[in-house]
N, C-alpha and C positions, 0 to 999 in steps of 0.2 A: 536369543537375540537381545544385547544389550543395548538401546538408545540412548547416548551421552547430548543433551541440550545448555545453552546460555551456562557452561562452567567457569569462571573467570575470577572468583574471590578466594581468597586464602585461607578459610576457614576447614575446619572440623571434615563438615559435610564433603568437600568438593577435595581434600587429600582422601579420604577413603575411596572415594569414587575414584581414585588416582593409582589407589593400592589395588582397588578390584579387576581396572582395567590388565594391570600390569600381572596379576593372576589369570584372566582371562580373557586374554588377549581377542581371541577368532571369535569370528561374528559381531563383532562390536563396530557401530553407528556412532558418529559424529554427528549431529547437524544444525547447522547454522541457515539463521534468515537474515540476520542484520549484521553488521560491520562490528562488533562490538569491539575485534581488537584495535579500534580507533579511540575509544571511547573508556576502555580501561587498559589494565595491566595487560597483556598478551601473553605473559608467559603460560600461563594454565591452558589457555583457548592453545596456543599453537601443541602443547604437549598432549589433548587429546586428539585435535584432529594428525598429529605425527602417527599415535600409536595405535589409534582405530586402525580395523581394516578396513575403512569404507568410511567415506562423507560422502552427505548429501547437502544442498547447497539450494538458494531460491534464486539467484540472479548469475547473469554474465560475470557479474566483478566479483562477488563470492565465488565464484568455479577458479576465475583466474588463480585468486589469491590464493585458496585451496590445494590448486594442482601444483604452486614450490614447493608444498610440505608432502602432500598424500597423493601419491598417482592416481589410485580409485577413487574417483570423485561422480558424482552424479546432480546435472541440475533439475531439481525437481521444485516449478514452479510453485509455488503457495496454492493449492486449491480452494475453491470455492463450494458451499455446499450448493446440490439441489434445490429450491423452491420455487414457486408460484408466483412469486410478486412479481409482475411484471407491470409496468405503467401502460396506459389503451393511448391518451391523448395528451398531446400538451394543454398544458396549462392557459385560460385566459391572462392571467397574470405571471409573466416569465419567474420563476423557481429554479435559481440557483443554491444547489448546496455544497457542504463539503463535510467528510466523514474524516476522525480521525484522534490521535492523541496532541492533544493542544502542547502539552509539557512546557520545558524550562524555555528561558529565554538571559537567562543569567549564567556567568562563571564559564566552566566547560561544556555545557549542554548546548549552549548557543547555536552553535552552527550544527547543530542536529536534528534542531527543531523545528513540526510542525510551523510553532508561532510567528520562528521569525521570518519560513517562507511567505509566510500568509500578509506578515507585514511588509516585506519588501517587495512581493510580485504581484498582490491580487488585494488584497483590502480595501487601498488608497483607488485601484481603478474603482470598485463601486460608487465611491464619493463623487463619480465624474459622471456617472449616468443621467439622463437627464428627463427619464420613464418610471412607472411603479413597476417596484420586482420584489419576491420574496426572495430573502436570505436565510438559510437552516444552516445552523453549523453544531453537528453532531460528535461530542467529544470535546466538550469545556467544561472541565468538571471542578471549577474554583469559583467562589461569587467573587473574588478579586480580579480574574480573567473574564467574568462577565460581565462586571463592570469596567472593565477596561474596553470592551470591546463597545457597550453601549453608550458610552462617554465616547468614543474612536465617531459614530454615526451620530452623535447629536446635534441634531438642524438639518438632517438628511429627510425631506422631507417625503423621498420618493421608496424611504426601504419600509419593509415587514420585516423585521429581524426576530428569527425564530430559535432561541437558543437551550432547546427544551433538557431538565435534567432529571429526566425520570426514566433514562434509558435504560433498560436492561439487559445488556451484554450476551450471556449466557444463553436468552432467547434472540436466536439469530433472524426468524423470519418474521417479530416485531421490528429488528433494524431494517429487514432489506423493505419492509411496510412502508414504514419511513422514508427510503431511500427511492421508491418507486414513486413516490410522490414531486419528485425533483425533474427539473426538466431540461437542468444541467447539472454535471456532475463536475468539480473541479479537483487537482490537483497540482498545484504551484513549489514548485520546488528550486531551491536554488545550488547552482549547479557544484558539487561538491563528495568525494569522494567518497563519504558515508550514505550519501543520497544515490550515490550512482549502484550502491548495492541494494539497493531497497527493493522488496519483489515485487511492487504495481499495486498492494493488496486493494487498495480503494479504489482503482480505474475498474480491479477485476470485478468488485461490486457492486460500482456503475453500469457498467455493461450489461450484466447477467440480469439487471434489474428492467434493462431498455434505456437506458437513460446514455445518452450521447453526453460525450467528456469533451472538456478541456484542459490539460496539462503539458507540463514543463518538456520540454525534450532531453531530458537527462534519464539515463539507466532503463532499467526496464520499461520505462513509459512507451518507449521508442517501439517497443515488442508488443504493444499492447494497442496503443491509439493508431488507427490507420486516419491518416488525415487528410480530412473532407471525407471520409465515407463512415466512421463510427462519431468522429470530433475533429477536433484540432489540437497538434501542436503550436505551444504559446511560446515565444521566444522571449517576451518581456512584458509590463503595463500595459503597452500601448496593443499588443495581440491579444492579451485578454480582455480589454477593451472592446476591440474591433470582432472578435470571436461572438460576443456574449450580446452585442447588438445584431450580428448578423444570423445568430440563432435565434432571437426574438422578433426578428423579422422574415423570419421563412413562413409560408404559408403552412399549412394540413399535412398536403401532400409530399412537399419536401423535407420537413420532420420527420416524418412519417419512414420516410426512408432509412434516414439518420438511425431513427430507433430499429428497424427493421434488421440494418448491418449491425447494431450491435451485439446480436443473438449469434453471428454465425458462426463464429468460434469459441463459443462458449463448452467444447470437448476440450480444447487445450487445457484451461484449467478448472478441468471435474476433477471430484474426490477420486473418482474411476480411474482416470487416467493417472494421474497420483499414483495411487497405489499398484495397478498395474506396472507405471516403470518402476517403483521401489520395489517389486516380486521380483522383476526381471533383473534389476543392477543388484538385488541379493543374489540373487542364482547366479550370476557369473560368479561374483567375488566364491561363493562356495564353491563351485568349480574347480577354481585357480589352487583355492585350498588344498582339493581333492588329488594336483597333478602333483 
């Protein structure tokens, strides 16, 4: 079985990989999680997923876009791993965070970016609260974005801005540590055809963590936030606003709940289930071979 991933540049590496497929065509994977032929040249992305026998896909609009070129197509969610981190109670102090790759905000990147949802849907409401809360945003990895952000709150008398850079990636159940300690989880997106492919990865991490979300209603969020029973759909400012007061003013019990629904479909996206249907949408496609 040959795995073809993110091929899109014109160099050395990614023509052999082009000559190998075209040697060895059956059993060969395509798979895509992000939009990328938005974002660069397409011709390479649309020629491996043509000549694969089989793509596998993380969202609704990656399946779409997938199935003009390749009939065999499979969506297979982004999985989450296993762990323990789970949060017991809310916080005295309400804990808002957000996980994620901050990136560009300039040129072509613009409209792809984390930064500039976060400045058009969700930053500016914090400015308006009028309570102490802490803020963690996990994934600013430039002191010129971190002083942009804490120049953005200065005079904000009411934040804890927690913008820690000692993350370590690689160990996954140090971030979900982190992320268990949150007592919302947000994700702001603005609503846009690269974002509508995106597979949820960070509501999924919310979740499995216990931690009740709030985010945008665009693309996979949609599959993931049951709203008013794990979070909220935020349709603008003024709902993430009215979401992130109305969470900080729930009692015990009805947190409690919140966190409670967000455990319950956390088989959807297991490593398990993952691989499970990619055995299964292998075994067909070799089938088909076979007739």
């Amino acid at each position: 079985l040959i795995i073809f991933q993110k091929l899109y540049t014109k160099g050395i590496y990614t023509n052999l990989l082009k000559l190998l497929l075209r040697l060895r065509p059956s059993m060969t994977v395509y798979d895509i999680d992000d939009a990328d032929y938005l974002r660069f040249d397409k011709k390479n992305i649309i020629f491996f997923i043509k000549n694969s026998k089989f793509c596998t896909v993380g969202s609704k609009a990656l399946f779409d876009y997938v199935k003009e070129v390749n009939k065999n197509v499979l969506l297979l969610t982004t999985p989450i791993i296993s762990h323990q981190e789970v949060k017991a109670n809310k916080n005295s102090v309400i804990h808002i965070g957000w996980v994620g790759d901050y990136g560009f905000n300039k040129g072509s990147q613009a409209l792809f970016s984390h930064k500039m949802s976060l400045e058009q849907l969700f930053l500016p409401v914090l400015n308006e609260l009028n309570f102490p809360f802490k803020l963690t945003l996990l994934g600013i990895k430039t002191e010129e974005h971190k002083k942009e952000i804490e120049q953005f709150f200065k005079g904000n008398t009411y934040i804890d801005l927690n913008i820690p850079n000692d993350i370590n990636w690689q160990d996954e159940e140090s971030v979900y540590k982190r992320i268990k300690a949150f007592d919302i989880g947000v994700s702001p997106m603005i609503n846009s055809e690269f974002n509508k492919a995106k597979s949820a990865f960070k509501i999924k991490q919310y979740l499995s963590c216990g931690v009740p979300v709030l985010g945008s209603p665009v693309g996979e969020n949609l599959s993931f936030i049951k709203d008013g029973k794990n979070g909220f759909l935020c349709k603008n400012k003024t709902e993430f606003k009215e979401k992130i007061e109305m969470i900080k003013n729930m009692n015990n019990d009805e947190y409690q709940l919140f966190m409670n629904n967000t455990q319950l479909d956390l088989n959807i996206f297991s490593v398990q289930k993952y691989c499970n249907d990619l055995l299964i949408g292998l075994k067909k496609v070799a089938q088909n071979q076979n007739k």
